[in-house]
Residue, then its C-alpha position, 0 to 999 in steps of 0.5 A: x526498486x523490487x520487482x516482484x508485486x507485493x514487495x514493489x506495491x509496497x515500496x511505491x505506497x510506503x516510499x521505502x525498501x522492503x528492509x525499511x518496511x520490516x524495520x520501521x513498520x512490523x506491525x503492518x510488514x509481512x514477511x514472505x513466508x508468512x501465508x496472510x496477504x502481502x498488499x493488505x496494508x498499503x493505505x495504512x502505508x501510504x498514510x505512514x509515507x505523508x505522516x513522515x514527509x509531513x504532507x497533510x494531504x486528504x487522500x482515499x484509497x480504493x483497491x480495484x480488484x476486478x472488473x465490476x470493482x472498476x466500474x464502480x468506481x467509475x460510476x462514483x467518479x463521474 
């Protein structure tokens, strides 16, 4: 499993290694010296993984960046 950040959000989101992220998905991968934002595309990511397991499964995603972000969708999830 990677280690560093982006490269593991990923991997856990797409259910593949970076390798297989460059080669199956180019138009959602960012290399790492490229200066836009590494994790931007892990819904995208996770609905490629179901897509390929053959699992239709409902799902949402909601990235919680700080505090106020978690509070929120506490709120919502109550």
């Amino acid at each position: 499993m990677p280690t560093a950040t982006h490269y593991c959000r990923n991997a856990l989101f797409s259910g593949l290694t970076p390798l297989e992220m460059q080669d199956k998905h180019p138009d959602l991968w960012v290399n790492e010296n490229e200066e836009r934002g590494k994790n931007l595309k892990e819904s995208e990511f996770l609905q490629a993984q179901l897509t390929r397991l053959n699992k239709d499964i409902p799902f949402s995603y909601v990235k919680v960046t700080n505090l106020k972000a978690g509070k929120e969708l506490h709120k919502f999830s109550n």
